[in-house]
PyMOL Python script that loads the backbone (N, CA, C, O; Angstrom):
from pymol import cmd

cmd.read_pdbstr("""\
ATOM      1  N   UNK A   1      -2.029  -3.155   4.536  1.00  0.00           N
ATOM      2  CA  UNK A   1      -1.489  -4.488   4.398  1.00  0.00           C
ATOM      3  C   UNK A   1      -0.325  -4.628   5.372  1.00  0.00           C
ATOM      4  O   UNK A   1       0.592  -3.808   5.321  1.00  0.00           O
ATOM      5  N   UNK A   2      -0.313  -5.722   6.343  1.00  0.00           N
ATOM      6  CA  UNK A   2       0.797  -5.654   6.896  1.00  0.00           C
ATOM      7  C   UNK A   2       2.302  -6.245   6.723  1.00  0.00           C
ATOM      8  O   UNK A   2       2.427  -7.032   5.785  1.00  0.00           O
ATOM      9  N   UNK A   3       3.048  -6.071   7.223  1.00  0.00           N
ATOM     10  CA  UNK A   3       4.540  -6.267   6.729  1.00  0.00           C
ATOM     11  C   UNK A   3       4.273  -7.985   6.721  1.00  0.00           C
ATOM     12  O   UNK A   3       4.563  -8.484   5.634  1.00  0.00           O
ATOM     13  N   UNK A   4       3.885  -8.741   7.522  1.00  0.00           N
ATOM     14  CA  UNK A   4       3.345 -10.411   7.205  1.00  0.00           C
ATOM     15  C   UNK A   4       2.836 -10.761   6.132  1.00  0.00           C
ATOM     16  O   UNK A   4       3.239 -11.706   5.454  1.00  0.00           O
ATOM     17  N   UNK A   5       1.963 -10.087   5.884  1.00  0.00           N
ATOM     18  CA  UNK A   5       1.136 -10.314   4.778  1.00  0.00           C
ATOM     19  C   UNK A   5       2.043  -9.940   3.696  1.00  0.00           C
ATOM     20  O   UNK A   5       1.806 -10.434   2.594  1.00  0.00           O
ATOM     21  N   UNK A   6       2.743  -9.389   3.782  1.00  0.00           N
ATOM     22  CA  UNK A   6       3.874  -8.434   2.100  1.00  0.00           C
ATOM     23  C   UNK A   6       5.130  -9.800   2.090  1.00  0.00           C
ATOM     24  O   UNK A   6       5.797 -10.135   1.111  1.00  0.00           O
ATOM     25  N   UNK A   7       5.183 -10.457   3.576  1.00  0.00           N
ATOM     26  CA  UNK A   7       6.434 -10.685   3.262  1.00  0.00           C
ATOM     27  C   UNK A   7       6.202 -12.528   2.976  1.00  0.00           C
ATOM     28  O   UNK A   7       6.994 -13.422   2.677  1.00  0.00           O
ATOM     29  N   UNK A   8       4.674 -12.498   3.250  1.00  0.00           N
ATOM     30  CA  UNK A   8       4.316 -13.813   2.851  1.00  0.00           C
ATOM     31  C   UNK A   8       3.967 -14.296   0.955  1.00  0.00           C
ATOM     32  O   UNK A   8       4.148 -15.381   0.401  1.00  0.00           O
ATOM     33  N   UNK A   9       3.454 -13.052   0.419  1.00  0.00           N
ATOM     34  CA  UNK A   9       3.520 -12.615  -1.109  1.00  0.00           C
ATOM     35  C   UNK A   9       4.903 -12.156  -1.243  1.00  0.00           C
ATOM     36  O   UNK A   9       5.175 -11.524  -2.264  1.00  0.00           O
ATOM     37  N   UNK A  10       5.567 -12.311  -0.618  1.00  0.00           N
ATOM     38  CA  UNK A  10       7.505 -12.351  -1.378  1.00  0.00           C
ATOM     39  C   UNK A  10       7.957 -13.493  -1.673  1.00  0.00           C
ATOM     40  O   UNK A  10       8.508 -13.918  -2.689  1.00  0.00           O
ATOM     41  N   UNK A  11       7.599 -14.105  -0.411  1.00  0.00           N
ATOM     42  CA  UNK A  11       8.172 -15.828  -0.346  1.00  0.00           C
ATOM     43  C   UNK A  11       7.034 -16.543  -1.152  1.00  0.00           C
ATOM     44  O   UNK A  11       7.214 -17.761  -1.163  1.00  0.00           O
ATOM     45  N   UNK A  12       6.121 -16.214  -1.704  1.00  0.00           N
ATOM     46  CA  UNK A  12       4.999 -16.962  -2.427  1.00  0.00           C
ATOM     47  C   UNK A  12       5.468 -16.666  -4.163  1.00  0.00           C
ATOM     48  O   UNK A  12       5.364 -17.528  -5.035  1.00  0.00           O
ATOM     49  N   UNK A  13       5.965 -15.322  -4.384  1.00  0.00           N
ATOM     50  CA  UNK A  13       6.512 -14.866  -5.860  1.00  0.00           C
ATOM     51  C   UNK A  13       8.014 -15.364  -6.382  1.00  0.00           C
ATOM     52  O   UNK A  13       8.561 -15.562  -7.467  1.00  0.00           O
ATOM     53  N   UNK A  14       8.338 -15.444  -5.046  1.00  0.00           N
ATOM     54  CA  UNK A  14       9.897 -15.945  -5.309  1.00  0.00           C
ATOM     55  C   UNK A  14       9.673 -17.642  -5.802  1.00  0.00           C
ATOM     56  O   UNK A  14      10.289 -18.056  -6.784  1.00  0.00           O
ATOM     57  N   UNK A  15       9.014 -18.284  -5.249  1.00  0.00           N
ATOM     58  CA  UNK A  15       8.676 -19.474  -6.282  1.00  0.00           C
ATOM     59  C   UNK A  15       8.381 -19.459  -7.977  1.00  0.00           C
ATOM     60  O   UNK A  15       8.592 -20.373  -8.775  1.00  0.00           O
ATOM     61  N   UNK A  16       8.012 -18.563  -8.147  1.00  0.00           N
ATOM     62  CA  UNK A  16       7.115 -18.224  -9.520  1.00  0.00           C
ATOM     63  C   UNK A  16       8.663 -18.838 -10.565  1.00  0.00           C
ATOM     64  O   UNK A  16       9.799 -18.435 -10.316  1.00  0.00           O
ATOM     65  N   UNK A  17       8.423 -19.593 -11.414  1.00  0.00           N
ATOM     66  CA  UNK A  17       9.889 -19.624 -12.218  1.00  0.00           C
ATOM     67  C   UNK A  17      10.270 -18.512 -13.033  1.00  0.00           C
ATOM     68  O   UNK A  17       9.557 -17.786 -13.725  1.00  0.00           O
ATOM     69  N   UNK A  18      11.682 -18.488 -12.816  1.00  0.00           N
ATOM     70  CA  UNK A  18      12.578 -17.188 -13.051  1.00  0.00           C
ATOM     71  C   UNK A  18      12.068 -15.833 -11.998  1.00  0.00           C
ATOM     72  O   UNK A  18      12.688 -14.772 -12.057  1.00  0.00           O
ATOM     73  N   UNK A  19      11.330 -15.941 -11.407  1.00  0.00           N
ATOM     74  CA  UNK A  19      11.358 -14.891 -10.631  1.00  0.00           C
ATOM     75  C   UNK A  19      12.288 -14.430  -9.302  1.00  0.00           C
ATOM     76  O   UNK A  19      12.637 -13.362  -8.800  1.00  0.00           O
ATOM     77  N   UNK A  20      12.444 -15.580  -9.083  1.00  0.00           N
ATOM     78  CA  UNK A  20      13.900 -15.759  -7.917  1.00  0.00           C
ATOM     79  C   UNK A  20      15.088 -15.080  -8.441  1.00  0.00           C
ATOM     80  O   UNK A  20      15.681 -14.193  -7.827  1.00  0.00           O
ATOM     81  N   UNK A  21      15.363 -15.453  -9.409  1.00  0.00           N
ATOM     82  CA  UNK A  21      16.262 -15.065 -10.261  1.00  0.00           C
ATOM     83  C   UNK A  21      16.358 -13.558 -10.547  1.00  0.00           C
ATOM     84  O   UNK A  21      17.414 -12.953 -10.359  1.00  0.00           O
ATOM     85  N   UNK A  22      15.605 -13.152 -10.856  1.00  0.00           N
ATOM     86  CA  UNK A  22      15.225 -11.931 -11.345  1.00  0.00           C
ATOM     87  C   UNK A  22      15.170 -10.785  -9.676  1.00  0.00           C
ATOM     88  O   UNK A  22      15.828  -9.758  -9.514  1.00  0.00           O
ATOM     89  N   UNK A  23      14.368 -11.292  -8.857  1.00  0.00           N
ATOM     90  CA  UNK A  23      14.385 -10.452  -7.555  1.00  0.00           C
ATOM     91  C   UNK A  23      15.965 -10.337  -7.052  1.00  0.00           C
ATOM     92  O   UNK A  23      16.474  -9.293  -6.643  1.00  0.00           O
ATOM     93  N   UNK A  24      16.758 -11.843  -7.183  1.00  0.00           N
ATOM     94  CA  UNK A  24      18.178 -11.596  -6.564  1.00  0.00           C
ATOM     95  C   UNK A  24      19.579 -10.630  -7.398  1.00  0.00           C
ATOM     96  O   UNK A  24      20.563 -10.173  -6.817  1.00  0.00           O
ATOM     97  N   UNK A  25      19.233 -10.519  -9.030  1.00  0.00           N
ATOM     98  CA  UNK A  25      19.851  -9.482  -9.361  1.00  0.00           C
ATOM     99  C   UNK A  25      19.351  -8.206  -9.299  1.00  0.00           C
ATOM    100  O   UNK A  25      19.993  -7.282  -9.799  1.00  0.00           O
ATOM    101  N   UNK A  26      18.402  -8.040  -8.810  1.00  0.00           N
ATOM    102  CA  UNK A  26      17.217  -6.376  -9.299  1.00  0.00           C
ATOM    103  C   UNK A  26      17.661  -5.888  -7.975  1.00  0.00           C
ATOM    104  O   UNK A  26      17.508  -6.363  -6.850  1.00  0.00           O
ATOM    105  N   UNK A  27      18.252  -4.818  -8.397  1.00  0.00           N
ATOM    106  CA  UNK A  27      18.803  -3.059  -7.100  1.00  0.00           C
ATOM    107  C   UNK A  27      18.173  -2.429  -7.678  1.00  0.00           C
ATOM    108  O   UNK A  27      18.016  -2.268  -8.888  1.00  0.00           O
ATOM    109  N   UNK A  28      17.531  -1.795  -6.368  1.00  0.00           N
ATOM    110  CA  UNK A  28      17.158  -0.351  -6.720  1.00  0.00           C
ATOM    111  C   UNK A  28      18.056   0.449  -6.199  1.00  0.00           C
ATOM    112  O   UNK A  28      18.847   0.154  -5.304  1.00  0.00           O
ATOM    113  N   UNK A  29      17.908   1.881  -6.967  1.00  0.00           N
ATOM    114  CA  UNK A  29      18.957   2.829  -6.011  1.00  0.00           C
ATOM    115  C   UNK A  29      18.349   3.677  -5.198  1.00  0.00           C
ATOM    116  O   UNK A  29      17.216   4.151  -5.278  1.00  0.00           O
ATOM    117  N   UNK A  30      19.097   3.819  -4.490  1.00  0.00           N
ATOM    118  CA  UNK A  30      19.254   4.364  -3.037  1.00  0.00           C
ATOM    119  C   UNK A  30      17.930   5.375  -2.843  1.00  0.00           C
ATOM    120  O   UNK A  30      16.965   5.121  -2.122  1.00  0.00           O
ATOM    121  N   UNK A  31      18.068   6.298  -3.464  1.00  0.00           N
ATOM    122  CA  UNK A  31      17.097   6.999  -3.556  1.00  0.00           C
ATOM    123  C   UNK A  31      15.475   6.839  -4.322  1.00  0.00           C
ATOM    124  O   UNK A  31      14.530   7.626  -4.358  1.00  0.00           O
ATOM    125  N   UNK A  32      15.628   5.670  -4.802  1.00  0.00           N
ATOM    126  CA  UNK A  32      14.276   5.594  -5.824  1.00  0.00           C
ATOM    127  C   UNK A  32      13.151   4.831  -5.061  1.00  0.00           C
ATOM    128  O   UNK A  32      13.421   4.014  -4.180  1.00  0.00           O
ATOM    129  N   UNK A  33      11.769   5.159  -5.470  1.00  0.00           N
ATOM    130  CA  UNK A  33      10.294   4.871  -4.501  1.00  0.00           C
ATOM    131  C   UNK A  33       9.518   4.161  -5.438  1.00  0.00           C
ATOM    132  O   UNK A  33      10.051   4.307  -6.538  1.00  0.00           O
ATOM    133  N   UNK A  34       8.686   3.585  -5.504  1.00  0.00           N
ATOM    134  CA  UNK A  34       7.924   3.411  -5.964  1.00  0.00           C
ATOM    135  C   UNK A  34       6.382   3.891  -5.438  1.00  0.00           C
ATOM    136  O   UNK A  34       5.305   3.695  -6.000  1.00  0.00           O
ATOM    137  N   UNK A  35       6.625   4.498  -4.327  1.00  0.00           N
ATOM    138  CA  UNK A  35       5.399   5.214  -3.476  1.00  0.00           C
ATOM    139  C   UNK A  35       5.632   6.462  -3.153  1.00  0.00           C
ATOM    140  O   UNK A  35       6.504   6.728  -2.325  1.00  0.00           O
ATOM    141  N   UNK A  36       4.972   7.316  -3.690  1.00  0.00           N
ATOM    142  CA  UNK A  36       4.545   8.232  -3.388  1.00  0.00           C
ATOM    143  C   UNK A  36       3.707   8.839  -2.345  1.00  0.00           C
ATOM    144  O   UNK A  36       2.574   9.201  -2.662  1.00  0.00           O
ATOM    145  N   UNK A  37       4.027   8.960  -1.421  1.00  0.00           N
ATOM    146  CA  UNK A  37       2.872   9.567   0.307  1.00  0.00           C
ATOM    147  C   UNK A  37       2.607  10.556  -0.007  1.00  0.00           C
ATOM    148  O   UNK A  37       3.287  11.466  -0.479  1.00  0.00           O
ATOM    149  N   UNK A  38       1.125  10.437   0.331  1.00  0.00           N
ATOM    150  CA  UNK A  38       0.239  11.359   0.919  1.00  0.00           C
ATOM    151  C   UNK A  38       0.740  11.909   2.001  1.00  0.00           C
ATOM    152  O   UNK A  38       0.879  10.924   2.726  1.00  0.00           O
ATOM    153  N   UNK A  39       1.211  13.079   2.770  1.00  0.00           N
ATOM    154  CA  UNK A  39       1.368  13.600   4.024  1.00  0.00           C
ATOM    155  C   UNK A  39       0.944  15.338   4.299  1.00  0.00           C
ATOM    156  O   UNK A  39       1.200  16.509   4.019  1.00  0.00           O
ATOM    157  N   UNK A  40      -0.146  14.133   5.295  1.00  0.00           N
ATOM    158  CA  UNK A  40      -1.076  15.424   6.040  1.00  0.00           C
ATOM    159  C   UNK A  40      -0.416  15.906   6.809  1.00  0.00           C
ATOM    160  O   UNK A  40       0.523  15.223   7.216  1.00  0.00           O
ATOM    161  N   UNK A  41      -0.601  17.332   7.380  1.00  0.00           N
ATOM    162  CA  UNK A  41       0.280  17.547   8.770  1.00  0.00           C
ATOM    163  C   UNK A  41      -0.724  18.554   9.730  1.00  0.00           C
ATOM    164  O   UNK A  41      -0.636  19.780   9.798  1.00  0.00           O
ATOM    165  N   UNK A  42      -1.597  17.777  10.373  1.00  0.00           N
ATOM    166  CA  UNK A  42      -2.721  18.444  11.080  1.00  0.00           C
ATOM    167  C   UNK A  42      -2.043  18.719  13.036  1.00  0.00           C
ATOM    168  O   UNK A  42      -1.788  17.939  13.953  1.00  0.00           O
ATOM    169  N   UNK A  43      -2.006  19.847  12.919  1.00  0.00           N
ATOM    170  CA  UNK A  43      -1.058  20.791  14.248  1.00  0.00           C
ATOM    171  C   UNK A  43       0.302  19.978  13.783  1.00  0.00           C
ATOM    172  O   UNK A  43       0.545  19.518  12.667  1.00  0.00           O
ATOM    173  N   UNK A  44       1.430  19.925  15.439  1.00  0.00           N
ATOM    174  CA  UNK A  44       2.116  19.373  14.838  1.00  0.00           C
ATOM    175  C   UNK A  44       2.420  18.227  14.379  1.00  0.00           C
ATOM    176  O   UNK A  44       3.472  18.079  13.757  1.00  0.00           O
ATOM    177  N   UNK A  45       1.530  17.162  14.605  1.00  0.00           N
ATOM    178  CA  UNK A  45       1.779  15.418  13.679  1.00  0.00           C
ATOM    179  C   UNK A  45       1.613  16.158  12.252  1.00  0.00           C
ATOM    180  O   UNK A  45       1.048  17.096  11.689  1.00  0.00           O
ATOM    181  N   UNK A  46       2.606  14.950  12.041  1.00  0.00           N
ATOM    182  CA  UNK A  46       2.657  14.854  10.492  1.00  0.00           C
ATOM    183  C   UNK A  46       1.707  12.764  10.009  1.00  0.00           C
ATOM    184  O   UNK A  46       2.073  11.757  10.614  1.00  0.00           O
ATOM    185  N   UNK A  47       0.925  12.741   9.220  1.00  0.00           N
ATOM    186  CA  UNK A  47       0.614  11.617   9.385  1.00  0.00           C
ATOM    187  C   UNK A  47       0.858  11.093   7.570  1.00  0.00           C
ATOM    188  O   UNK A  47       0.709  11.921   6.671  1.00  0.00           O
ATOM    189  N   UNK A  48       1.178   9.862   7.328  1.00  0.00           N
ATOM    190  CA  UNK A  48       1.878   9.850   5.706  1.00  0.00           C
ATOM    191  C   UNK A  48       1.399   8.442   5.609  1.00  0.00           C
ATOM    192  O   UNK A  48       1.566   7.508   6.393  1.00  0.00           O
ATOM    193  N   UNK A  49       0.727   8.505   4.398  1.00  0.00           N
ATOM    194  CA  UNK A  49      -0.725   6.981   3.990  1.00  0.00           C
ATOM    195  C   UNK A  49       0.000   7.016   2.371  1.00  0.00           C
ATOM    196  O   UNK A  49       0.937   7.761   2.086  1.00  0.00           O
ATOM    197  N   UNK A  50      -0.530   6.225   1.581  1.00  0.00           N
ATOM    198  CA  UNK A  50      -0.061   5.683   0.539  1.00  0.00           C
ATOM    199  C   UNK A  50      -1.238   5.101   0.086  1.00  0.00           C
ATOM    200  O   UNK A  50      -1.741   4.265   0.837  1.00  0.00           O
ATOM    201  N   UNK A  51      -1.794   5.344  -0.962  1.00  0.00           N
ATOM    202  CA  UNK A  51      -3.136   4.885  -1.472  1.00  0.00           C
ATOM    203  C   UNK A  51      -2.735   3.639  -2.664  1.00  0.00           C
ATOM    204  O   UNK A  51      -1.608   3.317  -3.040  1.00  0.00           O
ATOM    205  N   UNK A  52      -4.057   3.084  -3.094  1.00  0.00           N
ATOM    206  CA  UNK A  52      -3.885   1.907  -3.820  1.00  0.00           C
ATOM    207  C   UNK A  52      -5.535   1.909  -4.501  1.00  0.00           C
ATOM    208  O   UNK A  52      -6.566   1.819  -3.836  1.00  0.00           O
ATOM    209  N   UNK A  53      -5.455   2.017  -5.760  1.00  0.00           N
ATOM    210  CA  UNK A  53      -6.748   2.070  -6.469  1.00  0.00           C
ATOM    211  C   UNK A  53      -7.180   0.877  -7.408  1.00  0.00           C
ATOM    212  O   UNK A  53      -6.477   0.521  -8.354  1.00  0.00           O
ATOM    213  N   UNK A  54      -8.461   0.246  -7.065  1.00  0.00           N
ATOM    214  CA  UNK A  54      -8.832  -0.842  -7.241  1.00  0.00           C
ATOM    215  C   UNK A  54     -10.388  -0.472  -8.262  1.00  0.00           C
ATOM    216  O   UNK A  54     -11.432   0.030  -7.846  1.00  0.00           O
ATOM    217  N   UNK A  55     -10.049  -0.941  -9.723  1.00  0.00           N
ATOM    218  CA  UNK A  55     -10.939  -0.831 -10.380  1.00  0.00           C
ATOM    219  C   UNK A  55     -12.243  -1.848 -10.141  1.00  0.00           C
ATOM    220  O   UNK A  55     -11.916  -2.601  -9.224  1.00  0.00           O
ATOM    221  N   UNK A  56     -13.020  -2.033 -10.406  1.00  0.00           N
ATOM    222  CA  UNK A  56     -14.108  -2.618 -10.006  1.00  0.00           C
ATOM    223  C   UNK A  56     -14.749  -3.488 -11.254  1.00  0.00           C
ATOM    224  O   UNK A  56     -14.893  -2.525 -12.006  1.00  0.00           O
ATOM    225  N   UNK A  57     -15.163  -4.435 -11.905  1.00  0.00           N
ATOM    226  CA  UNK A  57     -15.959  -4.794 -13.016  1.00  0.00           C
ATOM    227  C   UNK A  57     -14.882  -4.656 -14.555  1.00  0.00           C
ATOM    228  O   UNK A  57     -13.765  -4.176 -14.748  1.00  0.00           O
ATOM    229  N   UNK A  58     -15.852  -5.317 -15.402  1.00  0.00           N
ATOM    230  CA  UNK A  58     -15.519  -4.782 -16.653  1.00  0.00           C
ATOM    231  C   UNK A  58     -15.784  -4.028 -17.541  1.00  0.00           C
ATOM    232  O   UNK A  58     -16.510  -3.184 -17.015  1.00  0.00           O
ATOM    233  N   UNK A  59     -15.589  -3.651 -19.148  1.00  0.00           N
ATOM    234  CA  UNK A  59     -16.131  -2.930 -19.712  1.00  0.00           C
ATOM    235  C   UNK A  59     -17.654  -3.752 -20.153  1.00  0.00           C
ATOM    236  O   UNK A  59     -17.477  -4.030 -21.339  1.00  0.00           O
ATOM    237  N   UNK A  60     -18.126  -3.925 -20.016  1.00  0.00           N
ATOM    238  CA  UNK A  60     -19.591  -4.744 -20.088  1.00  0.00           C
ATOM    239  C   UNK A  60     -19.808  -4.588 -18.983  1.00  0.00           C
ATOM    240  O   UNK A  60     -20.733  -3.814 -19.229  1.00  0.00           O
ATOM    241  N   UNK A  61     -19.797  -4.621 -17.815  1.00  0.00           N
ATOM    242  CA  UNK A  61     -20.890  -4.226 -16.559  1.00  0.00           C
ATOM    243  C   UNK A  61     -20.684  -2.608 -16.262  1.00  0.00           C
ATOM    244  O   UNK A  61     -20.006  -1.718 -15.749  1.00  0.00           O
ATOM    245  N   UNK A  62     -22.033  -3.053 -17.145  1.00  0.00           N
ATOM    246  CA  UNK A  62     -22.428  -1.347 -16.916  1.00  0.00           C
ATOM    247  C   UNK A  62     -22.340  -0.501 -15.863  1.00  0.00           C
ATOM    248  O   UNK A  62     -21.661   0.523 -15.802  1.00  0.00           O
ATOM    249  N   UNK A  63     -23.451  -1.224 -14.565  1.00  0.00           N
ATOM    250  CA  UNK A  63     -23.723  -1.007 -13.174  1.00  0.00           C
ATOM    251  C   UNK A  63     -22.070  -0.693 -13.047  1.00  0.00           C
ATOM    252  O   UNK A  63     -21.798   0.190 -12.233  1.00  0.00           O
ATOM    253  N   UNK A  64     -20.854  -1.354 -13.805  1.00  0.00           N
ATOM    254  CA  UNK A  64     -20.234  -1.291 -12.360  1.00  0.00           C
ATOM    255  C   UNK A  64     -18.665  -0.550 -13.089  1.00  0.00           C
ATOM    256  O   UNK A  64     -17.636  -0.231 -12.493  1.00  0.00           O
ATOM    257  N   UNK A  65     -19.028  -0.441 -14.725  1.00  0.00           N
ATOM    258  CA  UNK A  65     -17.753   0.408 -15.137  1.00  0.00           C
ATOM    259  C   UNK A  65     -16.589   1.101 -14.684  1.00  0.00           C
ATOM    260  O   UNK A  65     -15.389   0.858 -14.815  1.00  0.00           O
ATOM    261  N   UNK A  66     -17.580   2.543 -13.802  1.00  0.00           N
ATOM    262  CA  UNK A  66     -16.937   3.184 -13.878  1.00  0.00           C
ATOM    263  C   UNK A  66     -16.924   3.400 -12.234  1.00  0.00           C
ATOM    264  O   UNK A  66     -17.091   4.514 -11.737  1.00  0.00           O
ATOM    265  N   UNK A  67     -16.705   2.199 -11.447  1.00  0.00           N
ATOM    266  CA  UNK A  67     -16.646   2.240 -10.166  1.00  0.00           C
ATOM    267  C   UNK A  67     -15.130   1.814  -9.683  1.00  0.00           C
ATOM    268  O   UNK A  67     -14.465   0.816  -9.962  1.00  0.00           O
ATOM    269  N   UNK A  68     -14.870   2.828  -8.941  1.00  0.00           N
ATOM    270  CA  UNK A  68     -12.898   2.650  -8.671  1.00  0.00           C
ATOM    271  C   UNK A  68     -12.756   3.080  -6.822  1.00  0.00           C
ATOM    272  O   UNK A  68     -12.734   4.217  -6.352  1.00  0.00           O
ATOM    273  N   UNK A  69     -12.706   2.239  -6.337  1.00  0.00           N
ATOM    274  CA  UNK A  69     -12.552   2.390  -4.931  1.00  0.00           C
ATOM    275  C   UNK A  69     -10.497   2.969  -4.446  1.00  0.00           C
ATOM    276  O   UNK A  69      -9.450   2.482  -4.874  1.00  0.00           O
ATOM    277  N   UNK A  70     -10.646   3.755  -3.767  1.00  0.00           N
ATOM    278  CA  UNK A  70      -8.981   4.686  -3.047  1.00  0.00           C
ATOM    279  C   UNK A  70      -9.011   4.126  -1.711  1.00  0.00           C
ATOM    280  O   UNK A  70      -9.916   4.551  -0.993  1.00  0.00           O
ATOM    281  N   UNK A  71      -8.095   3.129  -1.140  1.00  0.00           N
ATOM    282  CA  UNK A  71      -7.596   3.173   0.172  1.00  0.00           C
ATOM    283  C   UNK A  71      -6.460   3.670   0.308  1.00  0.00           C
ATOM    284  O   UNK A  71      -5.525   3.737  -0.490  1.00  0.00           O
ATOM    285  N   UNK A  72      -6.599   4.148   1.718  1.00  0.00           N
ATOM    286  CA  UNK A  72      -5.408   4.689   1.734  1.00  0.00           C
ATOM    287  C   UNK A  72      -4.800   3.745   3.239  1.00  0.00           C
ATOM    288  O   UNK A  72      -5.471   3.256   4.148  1.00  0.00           O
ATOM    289  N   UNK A  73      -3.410   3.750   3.053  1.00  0.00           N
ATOM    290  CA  UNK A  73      -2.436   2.865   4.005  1.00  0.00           C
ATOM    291  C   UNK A  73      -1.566   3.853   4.750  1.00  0.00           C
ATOM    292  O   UNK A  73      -0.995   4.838   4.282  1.00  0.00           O
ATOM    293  N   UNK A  74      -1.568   3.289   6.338  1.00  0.00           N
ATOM    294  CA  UNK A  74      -0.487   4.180   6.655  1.00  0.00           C
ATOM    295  C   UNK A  74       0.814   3.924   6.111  1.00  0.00           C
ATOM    296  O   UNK A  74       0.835   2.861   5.490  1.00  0.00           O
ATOM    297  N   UNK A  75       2.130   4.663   6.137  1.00  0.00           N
ATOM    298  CA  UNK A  75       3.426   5.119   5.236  1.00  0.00           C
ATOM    299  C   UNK A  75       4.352   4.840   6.324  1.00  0.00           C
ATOM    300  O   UNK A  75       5.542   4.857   6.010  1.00  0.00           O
ATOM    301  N   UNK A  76       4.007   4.540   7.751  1.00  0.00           N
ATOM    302  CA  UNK A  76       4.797   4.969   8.163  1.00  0.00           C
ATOM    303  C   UNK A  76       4.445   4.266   9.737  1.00  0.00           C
ATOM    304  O   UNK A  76       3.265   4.244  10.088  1.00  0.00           O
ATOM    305  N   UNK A  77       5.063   3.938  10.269  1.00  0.00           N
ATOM    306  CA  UNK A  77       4.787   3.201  11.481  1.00  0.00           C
ATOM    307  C   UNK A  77       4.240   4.400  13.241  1.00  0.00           C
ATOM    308  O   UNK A  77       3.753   4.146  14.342  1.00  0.00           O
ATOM    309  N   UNK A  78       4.719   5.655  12.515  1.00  0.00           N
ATOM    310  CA  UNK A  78       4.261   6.310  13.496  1.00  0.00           C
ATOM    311  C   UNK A  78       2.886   6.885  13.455  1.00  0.00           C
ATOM    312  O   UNK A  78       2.279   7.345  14.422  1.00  0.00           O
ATOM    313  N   UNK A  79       2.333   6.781  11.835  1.00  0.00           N
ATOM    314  CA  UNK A  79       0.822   7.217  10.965  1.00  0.00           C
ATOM    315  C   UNK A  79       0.536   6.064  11.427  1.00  0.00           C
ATOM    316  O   UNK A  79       0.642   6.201  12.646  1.00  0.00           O
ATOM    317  N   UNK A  80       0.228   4.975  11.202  1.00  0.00           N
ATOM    318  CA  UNK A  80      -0.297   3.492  11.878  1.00  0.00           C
ATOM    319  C   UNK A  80      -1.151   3.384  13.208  1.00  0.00           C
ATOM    320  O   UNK A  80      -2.224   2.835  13.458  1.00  0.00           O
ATOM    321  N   UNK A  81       0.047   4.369  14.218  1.00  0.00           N
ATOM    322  CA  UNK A  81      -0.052   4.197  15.636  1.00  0.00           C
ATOM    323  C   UNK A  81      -1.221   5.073  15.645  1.00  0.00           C
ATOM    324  O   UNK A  81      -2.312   4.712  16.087  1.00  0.00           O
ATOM    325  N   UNK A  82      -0.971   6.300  15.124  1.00  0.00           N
ATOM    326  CA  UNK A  82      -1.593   7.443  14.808  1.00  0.00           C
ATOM    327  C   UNK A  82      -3.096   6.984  14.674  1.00  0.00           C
ATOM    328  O   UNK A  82      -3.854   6.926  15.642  1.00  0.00           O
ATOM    329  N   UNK A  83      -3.431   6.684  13.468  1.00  0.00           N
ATOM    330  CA  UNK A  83      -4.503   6.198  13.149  1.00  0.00           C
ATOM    331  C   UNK A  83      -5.570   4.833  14.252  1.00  0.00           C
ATOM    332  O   UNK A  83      -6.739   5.026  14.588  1.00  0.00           O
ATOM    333  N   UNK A  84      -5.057   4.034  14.473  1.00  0.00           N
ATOM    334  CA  UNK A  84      -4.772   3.364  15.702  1.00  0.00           C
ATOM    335  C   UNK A  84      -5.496   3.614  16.757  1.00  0.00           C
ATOM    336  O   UNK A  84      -6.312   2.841  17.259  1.00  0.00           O
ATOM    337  N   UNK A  85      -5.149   4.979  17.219  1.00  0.00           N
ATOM    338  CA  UNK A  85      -5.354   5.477  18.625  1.00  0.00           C
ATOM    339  C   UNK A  85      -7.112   6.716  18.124  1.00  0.00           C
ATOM    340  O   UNK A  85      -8.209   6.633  18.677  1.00  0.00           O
ATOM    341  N   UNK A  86      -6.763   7.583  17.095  1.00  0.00           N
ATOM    342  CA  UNK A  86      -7.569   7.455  16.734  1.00  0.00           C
ATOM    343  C   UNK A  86      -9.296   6.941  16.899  1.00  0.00           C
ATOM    344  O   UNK A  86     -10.312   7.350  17.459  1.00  0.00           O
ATOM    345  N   UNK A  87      -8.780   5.535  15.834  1.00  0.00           N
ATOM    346  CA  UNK A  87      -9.689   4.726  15.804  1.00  0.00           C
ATOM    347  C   UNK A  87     -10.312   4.348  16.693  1.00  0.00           C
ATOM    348  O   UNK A  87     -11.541   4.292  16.645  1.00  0.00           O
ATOM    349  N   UNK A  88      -9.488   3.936  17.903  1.00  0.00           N
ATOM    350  CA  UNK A  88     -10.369   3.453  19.117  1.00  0.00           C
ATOM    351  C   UNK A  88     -11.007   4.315  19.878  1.00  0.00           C
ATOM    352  O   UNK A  88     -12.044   4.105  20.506  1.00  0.00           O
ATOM    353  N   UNK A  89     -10.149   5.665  19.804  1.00  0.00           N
ATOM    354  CA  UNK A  89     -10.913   6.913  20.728  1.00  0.00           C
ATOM    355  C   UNK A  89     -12.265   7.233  20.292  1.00  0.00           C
ATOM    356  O   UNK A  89     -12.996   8.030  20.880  1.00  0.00           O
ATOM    357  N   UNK A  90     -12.687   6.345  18.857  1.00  0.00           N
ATOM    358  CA  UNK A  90     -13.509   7.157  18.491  1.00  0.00           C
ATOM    359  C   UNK A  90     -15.185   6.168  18.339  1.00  0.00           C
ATOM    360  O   UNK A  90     -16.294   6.584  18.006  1.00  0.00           O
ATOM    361  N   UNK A  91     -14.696   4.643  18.779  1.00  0.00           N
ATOM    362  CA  UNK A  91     -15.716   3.473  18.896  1.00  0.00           C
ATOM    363  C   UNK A  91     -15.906   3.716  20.363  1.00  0.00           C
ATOM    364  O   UNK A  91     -16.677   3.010  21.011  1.00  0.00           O
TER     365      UNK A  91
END
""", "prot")
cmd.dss("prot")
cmd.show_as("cartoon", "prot")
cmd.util.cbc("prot")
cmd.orient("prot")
């Protein structure tokens, strides 16, 4: 997801009533994540993704219960590039 896209669902939530409110007193501290990275380190790159798991269906679709798709995101603007270069070397 890119930083546009995140920062267009900020300015879209901050409408939500009381949520303005609520984002302009809420600190986090300094040290606290809410993401946890994945980081591979294949020779010396280090490359760091962040996954996001998306259940699929309900409990009534059978076909599709117990179907849960993992992407994973780069973490990091130098994993991005990484991936990136990659990608094209490889179409």
């Amino acid at each position: 997801m890119t930083s546009e896209v995140m920062a267009a669902y900020h300015r879209g939530s901050a409408l939500l009533s009381g949520v303005r409110d609520a984002m302009e007193g809420a600190k986090a501290p300094a040290d606290a994540s809410i993401v946890i990275p994945l980081e591979i380190q294949p020779g010396k790159a280090r490359l760091s993704f962040f996954s996001s798991f998306a259940t699929i269906g309900t409990p009534q679709d059978v076909t599709l219960e117990e179907l849960c798709l993992e992407s994973l995101f780069p973490a990091d603007e130098e994993t991005e590039r990484m991936v990136r270069e990659i990608a094209s070397s490889a179409s």
